[in-house]
C-alpha positions, 0 to 999 in steps of 0.5 A: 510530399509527406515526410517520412517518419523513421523508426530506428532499428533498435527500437524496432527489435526491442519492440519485436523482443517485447511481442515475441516474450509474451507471445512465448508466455501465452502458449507456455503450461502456466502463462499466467505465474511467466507473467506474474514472474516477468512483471516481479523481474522488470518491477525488482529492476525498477521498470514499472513500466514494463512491469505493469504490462506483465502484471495486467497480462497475468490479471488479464488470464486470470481475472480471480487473482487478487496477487496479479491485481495487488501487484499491478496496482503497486506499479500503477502507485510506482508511477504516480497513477494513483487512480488507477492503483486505487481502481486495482487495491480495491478489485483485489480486496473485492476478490477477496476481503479477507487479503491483508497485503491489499487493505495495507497497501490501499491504506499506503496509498490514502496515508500518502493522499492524506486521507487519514480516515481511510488509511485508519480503516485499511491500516485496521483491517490488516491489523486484523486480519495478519497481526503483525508488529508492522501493521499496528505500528503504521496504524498506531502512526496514522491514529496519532497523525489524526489526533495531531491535526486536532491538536493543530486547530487548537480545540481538543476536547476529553473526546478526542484523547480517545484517538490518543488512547487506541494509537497507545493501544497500537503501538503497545500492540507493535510491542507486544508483538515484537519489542524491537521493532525500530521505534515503537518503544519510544514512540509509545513513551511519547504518546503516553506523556502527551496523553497524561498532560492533556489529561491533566490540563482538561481536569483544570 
């Protein structure tokens, strides 16, 4: 005699809650901006979850919505289902190339991967496209980040103080834009005396 499995009741009309909720949400005036409302609700209360489900309905009712993708994305990356965040960063750059918040998070996503290459591409292109003091600060952070792991082979080259330079560059941007932003000064100051004395210690 096979074992009967019991589902407990609680669970049962939370999942009926869950069905009835969309269901509501699918024959509503604007299905989509319920969906994209109810995945920023359980995201906010840090169900990503659940959250994911509403983003992916809203991505499902309207394939061209590079907001839906984006944020669907972000709980993909809250879940450390970094294939799928990925997959979904880029199908909302594809839907527009030109959408800042998504090259941004892409190069979040390859910063914490250690792919500092990419992350430069993606930090740079933000940069470009929503000049913000937060942008080039976290590009100027990545560029210097490259020039480290140089440093750490032992083997830096009068090329290579060409990174050092465009994460000056950057950082004098983050200032420019905003001169309390938390840390550019000091940051800039650092990376511009590490620039001197290796230039110093290269004309030896």
């Amino acid at each position: 005699m096979k074992k009967r499995v019991l589902i407990p009741l609680v669970l049962i009309i939370v999942l009926a809650i869950a069905a009835v909720a969309q269901a509501a949400i699918l024959v509503s005036k604007d299905p989509e901006a319920l969906a994209m409302a109810a995945g920023s609700y359980y995201y906010n209360k840090g169900n990503y979850e659940k959250a994911a489900e509403y983003f992916a309905l809203a991505a499902a009712l309207n394939p061209e919505s590079k907001e839906a993708f984006h944020d669907l994305a972000t709980s993909y990356y809250q879940l450390n289902d970094i294939k799928n965040a990925e997959l979904n960063f880029k199908q909302s750059i594809q839907i527009d190339s030109e959408y800042a918040a998504a090259h941004y998070s892409l190069g979040l996503l390859y910063y914490h991967n250690k792919e500092l290459d990419s992350t430069i591409e993606n930090f740079k292109k933000a940069a470009e496209l929503d000049s913000s003091a937060m942008h080039y600060f976290d590009l100027a952070i990545a560029t210097v980040e490259k020039f480290r792991n140089i440093e750490k082979t032992g083997r830096i080259s009068a090329g290579d103080l060409s990174i050092l330079r465009e994460g000056i560059a950057h950082y004098s941007k983050a200032v420019e834009l905003d001169s309390d932003y938390p840390n550019a000064k000091g940051n800039l100051q650092v990376v511009k005396e590490v620039l001197n004395n290796y230039e110093g210690s290269l004309q030896r």
